[in-house]
PDB file as gemmi writes it, atoms N, CA and C in Angstrom:
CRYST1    1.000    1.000    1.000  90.00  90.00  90.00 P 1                      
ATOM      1  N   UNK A   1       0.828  -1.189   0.000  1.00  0.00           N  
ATOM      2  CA  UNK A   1       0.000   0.000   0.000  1.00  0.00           C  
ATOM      3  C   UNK A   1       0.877   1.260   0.000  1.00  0.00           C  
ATOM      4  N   UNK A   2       1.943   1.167   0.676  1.00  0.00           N  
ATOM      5  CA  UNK A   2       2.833   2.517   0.850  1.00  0.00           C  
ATOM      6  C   UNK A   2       3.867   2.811  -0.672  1.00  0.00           C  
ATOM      7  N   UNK A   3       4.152   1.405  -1.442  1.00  0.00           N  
ATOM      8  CA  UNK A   3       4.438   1.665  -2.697  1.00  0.00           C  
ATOM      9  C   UNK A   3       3.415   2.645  -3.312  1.00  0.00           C  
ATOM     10  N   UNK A   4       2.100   2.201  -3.494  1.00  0.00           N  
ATOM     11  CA  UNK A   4       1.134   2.480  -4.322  1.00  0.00           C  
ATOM     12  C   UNK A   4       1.065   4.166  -3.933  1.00  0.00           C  
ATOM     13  N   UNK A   5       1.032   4.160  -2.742  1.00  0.00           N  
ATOM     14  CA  UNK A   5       0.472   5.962  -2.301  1.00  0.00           C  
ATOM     15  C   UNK A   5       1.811   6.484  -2.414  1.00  0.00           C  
ATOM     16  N   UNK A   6       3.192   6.054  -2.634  1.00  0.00           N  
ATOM     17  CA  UNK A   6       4.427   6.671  -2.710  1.00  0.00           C  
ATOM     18  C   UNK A   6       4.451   7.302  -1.479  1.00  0.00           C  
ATOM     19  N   UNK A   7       4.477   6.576  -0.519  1.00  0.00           N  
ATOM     20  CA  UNK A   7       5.145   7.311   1.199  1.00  0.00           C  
ATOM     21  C   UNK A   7       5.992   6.086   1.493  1.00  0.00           C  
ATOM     22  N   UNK A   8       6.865   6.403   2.558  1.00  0.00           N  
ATOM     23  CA  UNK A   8       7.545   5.780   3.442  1.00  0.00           C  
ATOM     24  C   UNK A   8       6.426   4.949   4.451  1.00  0.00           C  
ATOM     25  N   UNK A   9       6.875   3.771   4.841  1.00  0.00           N  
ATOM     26  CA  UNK A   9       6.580   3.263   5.760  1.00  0.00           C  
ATOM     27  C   UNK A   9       6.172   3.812   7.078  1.00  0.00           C  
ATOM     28  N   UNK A  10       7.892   4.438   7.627  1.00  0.00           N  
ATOM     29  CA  UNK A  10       7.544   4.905   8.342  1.00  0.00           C  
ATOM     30  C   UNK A  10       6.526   6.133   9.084  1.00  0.00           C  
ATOM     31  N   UNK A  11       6.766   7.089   7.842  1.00  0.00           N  
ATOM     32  CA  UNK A  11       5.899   8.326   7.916  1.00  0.00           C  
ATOM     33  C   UNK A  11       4.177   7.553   7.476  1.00  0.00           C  
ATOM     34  N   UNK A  12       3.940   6.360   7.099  1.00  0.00           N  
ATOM     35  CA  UNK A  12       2.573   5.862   7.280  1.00  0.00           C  
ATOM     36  C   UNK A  12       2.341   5.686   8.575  1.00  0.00           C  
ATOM     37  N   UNK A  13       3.191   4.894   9.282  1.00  0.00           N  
ATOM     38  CA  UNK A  13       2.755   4.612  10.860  1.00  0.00           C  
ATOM     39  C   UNK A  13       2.903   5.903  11.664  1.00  0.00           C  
ATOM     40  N   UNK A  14       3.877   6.818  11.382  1.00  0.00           N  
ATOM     41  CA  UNK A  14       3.726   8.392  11.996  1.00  0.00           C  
ATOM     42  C   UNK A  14       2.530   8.980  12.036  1.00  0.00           C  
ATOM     43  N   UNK A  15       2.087   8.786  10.962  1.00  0.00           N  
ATOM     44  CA  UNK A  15       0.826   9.703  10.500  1.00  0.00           C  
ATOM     45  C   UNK A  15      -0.218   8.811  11.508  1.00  0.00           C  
ATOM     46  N   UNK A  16      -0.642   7.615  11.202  1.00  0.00           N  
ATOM     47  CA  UNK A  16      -1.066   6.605  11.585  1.00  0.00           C  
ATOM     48  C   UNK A  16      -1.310   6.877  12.944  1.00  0.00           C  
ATOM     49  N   UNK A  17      -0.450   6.894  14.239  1.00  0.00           N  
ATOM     50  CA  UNK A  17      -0.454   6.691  15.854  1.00  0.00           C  
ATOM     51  C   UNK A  17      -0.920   8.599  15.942  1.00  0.00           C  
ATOM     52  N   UNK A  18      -0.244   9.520  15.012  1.00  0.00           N  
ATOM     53  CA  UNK A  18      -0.180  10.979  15.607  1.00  0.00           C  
ATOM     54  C   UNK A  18      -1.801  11.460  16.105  1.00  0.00           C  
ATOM     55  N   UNK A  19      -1.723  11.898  16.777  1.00  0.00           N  
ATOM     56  CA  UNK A  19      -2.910  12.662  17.572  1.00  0.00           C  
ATOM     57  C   UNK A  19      -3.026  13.988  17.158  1.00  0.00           C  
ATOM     58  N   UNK A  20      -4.387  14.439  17.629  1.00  0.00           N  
ATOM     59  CA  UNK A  20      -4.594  15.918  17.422  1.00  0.00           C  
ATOM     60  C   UNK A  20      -3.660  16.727  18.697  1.00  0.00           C  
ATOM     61  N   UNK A  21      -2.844  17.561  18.142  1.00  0.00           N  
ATOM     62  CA  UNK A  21      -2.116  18.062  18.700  1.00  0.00           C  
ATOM     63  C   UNK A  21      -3.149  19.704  20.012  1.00  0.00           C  
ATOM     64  N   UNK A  22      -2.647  19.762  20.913  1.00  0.00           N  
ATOM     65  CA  UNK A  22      -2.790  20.414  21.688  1.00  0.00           C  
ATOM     66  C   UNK A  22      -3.324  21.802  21.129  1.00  0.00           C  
ATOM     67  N   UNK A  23      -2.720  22.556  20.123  1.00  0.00           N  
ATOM     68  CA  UNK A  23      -2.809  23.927  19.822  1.00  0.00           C  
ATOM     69  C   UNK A  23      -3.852  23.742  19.300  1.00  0.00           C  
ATOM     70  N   UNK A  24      -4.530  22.590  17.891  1.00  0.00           N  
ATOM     71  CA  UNK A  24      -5.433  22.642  17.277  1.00  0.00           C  
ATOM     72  C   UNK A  24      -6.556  21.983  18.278  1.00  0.00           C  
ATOM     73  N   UNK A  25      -6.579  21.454  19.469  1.00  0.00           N  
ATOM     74  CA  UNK A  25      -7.791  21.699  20.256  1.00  0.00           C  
ATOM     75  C   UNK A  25      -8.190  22.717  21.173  1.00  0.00           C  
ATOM     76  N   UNK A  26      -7.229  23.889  21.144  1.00  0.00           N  
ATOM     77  CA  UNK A  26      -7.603  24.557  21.622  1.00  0.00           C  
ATOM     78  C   UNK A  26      -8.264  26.227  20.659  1.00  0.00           C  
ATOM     79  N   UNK A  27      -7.402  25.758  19.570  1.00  0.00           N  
ATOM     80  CA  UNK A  27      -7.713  26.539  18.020  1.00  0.00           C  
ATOM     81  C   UNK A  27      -9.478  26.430  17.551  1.00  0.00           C  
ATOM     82  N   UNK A  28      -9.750  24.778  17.940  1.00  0.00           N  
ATOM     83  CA  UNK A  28     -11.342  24.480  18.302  1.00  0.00           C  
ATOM     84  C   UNK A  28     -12.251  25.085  18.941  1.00  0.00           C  
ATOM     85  N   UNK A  29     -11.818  25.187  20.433  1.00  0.00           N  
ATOM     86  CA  UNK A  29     -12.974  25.677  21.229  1.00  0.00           C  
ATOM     87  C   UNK A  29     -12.682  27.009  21.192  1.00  0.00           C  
ATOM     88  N   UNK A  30     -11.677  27.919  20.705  1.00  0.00           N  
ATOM     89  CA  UNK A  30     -11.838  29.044  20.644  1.00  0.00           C  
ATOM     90  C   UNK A  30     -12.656  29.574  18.919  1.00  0.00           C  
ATOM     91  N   UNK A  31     -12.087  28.931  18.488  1.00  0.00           N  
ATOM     92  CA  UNK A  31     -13.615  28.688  16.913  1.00  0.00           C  
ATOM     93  C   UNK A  31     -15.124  28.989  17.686  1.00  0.00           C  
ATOM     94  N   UNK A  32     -14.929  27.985  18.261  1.00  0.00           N  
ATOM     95  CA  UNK A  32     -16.477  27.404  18.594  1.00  0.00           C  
ATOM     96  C   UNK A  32     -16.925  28.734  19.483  1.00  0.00           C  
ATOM     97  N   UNK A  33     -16.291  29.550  20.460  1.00  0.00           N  
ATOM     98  CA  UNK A  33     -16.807  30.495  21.047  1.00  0.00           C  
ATOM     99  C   UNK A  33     -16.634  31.825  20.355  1.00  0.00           C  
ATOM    100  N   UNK A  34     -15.449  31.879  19.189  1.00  0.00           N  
ATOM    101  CA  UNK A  34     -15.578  32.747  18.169  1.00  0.00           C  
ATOM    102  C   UNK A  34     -17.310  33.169  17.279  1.00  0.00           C  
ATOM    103  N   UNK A  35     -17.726  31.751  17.329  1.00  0.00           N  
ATOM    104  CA  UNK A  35     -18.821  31.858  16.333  1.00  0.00           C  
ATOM    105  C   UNK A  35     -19.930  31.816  17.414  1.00  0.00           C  
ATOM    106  N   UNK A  36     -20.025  32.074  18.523  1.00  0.00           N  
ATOM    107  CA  UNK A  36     -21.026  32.389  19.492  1.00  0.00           C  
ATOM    108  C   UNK A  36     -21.066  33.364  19.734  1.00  0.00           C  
ATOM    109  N   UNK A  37     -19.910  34.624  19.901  1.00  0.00           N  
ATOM    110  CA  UNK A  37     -19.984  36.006  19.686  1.00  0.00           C  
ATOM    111  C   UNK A  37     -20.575  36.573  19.036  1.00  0.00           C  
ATOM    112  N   UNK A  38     -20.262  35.679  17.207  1.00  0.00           N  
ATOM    113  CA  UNK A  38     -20.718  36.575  16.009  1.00  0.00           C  
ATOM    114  C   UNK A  38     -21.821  36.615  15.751  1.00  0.00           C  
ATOM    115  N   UNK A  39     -22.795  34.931  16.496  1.00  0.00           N  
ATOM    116  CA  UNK A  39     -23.917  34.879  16.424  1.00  0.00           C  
ATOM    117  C   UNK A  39     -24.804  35.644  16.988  1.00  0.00           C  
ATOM    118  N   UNK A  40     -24.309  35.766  18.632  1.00  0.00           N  
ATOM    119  CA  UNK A  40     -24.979  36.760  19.511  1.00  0.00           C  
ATOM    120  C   UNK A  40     -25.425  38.395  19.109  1.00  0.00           C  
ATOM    121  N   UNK A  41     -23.775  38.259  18.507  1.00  0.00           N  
ATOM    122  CA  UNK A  41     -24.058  40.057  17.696  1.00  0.00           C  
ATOM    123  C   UNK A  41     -24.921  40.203  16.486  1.00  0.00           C  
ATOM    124  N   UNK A  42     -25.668  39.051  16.634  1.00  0.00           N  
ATOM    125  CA  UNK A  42     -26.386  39.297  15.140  1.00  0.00           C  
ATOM    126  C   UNK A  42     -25.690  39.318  13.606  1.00  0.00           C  
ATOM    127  N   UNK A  43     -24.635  38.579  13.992  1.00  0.00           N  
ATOM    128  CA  UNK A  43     -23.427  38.863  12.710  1.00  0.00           C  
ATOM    129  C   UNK A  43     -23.005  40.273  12.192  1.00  0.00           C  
ATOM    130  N   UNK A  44     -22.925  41.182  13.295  1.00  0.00           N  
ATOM    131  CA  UNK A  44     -22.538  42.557  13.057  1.00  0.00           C  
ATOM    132  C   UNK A  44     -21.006  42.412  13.897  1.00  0.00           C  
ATOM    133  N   UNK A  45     -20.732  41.808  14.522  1.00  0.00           N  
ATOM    134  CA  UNK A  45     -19.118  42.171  15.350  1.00  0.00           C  
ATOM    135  C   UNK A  45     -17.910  41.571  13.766  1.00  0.00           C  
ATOM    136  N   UNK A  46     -17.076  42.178  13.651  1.00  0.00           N  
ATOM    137  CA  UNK A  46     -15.961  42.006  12.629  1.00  0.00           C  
ATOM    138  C   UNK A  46     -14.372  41.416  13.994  1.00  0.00           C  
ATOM    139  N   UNK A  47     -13.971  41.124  13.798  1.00  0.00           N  
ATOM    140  CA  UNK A  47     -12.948  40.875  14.005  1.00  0.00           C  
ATOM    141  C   UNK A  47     -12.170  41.752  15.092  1.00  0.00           C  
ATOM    142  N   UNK A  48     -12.676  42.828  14.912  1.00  0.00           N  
ATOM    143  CA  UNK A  48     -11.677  43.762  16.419  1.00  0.00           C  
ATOM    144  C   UNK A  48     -12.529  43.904  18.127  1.00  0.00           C  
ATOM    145  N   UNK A  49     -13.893  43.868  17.460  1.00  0.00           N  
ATOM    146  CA  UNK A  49     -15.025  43.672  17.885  1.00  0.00           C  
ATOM    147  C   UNK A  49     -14.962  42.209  18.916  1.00  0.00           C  
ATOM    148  N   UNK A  50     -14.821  40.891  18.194  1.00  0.00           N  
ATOM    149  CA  UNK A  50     -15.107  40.044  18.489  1.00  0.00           C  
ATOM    150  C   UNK A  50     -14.028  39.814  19.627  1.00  0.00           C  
ATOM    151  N   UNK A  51     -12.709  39.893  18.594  1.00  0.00           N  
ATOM    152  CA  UNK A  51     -11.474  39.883  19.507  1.00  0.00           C  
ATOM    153  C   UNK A  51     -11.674  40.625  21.135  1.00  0.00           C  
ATOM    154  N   UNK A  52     -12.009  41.679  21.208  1.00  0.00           N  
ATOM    155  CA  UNK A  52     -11.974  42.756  22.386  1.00  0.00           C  
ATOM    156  C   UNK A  52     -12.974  41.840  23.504  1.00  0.00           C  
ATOM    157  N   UNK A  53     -14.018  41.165  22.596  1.00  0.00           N  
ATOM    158  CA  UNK A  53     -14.873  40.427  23.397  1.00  0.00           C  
ATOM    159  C   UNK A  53     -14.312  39.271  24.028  1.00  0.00           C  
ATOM    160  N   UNK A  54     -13.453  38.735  23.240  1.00  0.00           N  
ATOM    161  CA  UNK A  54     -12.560  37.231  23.945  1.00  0.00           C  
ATOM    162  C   UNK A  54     -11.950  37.724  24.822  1.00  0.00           C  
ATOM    163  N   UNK A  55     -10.883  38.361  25.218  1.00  0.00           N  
ATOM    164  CA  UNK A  55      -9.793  39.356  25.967  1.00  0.00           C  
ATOM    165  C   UNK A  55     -10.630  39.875  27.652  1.00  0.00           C  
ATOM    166  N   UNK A  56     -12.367  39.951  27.248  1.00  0.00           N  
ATOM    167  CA  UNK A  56     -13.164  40.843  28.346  1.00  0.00           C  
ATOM    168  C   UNK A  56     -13.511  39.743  29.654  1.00  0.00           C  
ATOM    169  N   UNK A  57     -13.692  38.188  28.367  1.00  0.00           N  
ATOM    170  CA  UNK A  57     -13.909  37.023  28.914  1.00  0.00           C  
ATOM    171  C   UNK A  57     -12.532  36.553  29.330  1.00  0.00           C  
ATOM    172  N   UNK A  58     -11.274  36.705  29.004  1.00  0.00           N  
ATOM    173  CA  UNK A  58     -10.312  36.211  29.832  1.00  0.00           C  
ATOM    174  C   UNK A  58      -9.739  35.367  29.025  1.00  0.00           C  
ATOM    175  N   UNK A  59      -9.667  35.449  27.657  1.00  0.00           N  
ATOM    176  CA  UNK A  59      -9.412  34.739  26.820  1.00  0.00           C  
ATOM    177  C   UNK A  59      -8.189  34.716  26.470  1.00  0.00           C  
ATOM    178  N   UNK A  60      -6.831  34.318  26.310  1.00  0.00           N  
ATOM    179  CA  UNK A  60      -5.565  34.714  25.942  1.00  0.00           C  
ATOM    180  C   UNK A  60      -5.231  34.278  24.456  1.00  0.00           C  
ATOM    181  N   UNK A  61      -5.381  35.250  23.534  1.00  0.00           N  
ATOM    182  CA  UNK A  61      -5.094  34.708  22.202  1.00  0.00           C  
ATOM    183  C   UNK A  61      -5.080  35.936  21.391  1.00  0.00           C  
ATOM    184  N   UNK A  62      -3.897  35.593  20.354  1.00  0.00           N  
ATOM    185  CA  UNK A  62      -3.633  36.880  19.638  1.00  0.00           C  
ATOM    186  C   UNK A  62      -4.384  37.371  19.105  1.00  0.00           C  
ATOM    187  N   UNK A  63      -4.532  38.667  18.303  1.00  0.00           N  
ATOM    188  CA  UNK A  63      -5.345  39.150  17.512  1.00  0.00           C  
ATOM    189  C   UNK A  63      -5.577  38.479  16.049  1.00  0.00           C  
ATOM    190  N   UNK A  64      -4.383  38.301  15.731  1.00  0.00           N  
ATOM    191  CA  UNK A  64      -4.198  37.596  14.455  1.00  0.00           C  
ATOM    192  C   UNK A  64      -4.977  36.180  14.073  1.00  0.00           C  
ATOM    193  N   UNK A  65      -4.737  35.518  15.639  1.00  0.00           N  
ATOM    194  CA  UNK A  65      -5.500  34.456  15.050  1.00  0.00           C  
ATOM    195  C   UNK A  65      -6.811  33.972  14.766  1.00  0.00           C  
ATOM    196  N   UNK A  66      -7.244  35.411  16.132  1.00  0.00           N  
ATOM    197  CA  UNK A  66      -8.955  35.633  15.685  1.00  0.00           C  
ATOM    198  C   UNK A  66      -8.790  35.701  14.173  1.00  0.00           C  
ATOM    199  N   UNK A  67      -7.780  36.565  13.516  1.00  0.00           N  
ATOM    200  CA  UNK A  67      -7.940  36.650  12.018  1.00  0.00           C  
ATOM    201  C   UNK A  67      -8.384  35.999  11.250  1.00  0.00           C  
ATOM    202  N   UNK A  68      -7.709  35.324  11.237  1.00  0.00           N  
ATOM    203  CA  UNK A  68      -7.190  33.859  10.877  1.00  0.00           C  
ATOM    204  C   UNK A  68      -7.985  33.029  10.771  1.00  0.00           C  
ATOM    205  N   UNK A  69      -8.720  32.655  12.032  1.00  0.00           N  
ATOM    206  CA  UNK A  69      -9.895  31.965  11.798  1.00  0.00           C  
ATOM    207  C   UNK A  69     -11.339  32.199  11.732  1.00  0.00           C  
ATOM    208  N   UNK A  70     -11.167  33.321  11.835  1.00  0.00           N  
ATOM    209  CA  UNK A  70     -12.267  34.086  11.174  1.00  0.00           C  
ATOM    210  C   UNK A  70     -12.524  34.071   9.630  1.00  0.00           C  
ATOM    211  N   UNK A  71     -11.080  34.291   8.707  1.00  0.00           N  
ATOM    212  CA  UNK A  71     -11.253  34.260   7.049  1.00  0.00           C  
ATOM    213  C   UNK A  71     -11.205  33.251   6.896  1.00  0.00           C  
ATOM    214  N   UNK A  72     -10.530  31.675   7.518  1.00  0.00           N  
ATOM    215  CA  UNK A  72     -10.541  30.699   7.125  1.00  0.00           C  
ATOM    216  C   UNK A  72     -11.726  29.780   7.270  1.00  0.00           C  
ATOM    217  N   UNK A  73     -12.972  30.829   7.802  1.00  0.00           N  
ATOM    218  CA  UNK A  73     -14.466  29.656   8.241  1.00  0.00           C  
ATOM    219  C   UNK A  73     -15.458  30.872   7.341  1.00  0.00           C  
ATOM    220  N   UNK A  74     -14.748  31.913   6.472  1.00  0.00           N  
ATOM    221  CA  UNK A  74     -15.542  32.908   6.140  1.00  0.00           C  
ATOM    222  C   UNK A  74     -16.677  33.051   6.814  1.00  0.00           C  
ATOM    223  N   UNK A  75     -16.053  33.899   8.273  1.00  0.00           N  
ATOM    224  CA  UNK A  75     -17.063  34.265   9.387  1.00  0.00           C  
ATOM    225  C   UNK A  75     -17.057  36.110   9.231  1.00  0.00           C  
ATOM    226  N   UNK A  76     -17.853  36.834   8.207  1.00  0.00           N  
ATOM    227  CA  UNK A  76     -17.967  37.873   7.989  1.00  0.00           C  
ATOM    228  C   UNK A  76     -18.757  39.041   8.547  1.00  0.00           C  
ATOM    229  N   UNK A  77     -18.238  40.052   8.987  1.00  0.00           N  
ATOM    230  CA  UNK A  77     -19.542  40.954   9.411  1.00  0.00           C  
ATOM    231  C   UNK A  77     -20.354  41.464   8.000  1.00  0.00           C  
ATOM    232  N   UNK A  78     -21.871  41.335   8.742  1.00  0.00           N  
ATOM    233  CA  UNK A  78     -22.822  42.399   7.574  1.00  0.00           C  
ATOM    234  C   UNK A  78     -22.509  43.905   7.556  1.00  0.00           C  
ATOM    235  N   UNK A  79     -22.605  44.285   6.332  1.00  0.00           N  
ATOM    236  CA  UNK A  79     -22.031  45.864   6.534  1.00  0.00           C  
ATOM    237  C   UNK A  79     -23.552  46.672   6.407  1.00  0.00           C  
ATOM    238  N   UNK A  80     -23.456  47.662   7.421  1.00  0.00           N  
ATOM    239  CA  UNK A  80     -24.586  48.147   7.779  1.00  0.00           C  
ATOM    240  C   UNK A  80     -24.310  49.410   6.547  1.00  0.00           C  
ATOM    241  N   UNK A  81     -25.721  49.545   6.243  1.00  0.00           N  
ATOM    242  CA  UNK A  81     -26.162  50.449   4.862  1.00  0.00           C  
ATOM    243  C   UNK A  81     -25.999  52.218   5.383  1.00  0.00           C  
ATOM    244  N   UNK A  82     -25.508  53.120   5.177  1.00  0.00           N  
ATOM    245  CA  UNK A  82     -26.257  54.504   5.558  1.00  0.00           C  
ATOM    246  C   UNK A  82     -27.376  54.491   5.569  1.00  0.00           C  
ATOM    247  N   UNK A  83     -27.651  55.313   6.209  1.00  0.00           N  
ATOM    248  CA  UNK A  83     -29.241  56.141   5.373  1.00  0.00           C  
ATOM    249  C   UNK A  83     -28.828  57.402   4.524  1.00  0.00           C  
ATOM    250  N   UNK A  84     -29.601  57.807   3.502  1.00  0.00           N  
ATOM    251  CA  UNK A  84     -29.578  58.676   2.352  1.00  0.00           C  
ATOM    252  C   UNK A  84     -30.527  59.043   2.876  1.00  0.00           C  
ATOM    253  N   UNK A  85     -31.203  60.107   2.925  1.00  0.00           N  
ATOM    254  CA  UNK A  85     -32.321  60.774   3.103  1.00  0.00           C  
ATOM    255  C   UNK A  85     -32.563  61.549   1.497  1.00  0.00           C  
ATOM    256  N   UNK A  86     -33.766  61.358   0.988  1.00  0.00           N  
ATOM    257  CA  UNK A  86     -33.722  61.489  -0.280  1.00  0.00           C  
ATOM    258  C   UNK A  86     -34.751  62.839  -0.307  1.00  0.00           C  
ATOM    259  N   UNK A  87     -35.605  63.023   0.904  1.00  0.00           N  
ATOM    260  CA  UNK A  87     -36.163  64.230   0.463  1.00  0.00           C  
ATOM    261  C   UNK A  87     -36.008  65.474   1.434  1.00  0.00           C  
ATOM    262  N   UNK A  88     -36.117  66.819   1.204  1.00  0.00           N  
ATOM    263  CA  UNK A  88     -36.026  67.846   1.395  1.00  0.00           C  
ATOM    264  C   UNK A  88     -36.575  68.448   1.741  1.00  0.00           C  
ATOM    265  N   UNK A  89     -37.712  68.522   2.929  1.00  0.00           N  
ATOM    266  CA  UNK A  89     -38.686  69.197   3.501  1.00  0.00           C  
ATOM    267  C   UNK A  89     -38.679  70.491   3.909  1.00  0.00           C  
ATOM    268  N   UNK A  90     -36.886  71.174   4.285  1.00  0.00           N  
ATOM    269  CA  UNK A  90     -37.431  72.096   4.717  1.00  0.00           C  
ATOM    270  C   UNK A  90     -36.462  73.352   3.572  1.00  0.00           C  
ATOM    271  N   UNK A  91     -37.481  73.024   2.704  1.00  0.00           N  
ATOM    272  CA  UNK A  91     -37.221  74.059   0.912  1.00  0.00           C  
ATOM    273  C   UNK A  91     -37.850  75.512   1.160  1.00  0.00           C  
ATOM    274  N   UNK A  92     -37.755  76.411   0.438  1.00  0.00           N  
ATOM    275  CA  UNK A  92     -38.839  77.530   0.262  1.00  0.00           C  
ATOM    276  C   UNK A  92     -39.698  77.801  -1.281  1.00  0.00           C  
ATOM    277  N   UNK A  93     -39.693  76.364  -1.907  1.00  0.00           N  
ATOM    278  CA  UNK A  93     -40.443  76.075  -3.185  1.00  0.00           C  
ATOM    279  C   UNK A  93     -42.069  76.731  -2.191  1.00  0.00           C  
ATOM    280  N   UNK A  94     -42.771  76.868  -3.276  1.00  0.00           N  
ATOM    281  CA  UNK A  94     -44.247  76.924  -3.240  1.00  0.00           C  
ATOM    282  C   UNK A  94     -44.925  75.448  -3.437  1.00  0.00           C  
ATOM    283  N   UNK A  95     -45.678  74.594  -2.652  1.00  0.00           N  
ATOM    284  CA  UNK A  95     -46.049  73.383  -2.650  1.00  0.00           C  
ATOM    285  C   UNK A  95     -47.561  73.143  -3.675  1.00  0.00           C  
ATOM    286  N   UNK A  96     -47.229  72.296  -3.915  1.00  0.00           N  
ATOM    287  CA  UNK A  96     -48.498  72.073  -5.245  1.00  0.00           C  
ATOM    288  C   UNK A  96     -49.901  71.680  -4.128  1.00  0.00           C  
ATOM    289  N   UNK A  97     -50.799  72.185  -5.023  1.00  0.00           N  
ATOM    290  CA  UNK A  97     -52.119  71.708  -3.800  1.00  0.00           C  
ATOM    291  C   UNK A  97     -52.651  70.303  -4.441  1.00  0.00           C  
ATOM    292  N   UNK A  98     -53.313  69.670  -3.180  1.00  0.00           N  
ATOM    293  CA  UNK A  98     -53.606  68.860  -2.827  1.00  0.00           C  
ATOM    294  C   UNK A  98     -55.246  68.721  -4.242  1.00  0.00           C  
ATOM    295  N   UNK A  99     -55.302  68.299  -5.466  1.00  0.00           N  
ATOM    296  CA  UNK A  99     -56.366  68.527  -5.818  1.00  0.00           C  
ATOM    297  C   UNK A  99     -57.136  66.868  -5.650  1.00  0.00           C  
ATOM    298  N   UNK A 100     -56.624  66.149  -5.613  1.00  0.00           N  
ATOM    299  CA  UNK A 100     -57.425  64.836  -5.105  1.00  0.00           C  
ATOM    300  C   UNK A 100     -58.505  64.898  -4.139  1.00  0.00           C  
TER     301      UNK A 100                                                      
END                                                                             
């Protein structure tokens, strides 16, 4: 089998026994409470937002990697619209009457 897939033996049984390493279970549950923030906020918190929120809870983790796994689960904020105000009420036009 290790002919066929072109690996070493050994690096089959490496791969084989290796475990999930420490950083990526903890890379997990900070995911997992990453996307409970964003949910809570209604998917309006972005990334500096969210971050400031981990840090309030006692969270120790860089900024970056909020980054990080934030673009890598494309966990995006909605971008909130202006308002335009389109009309002009207080004009000194003469107003058309009401003939209805």
């Amino acid at each position: 089998m290790c002919k066929v897939l072109k690996v070493s033996r050994s690096g089959y049984y490496k791969w084989l026994k290796s475990r999930v390493s420490k950083r990526l279970k903890e890379r997990a549950k900070l995911l997992q409470r990453i996307l409970e923030i964003f949910e809570s906020s209604r998917e309006n918190y972005g990334c500096p937002r969210v971050y400031a929120q981990l840090r309030a809870e006692g969270w120790t983790c860089n900024y970056k990697v909020v980054e990080e796994l934030m673009r890598m689960n494309e966990i995006r904020a909605r971008r909130r619209r202006s308002h335009v105000s389109t009309t002009n009420s207080k004009h000194n036009y003469p107003i058309a009457p009401n003939v209805l």
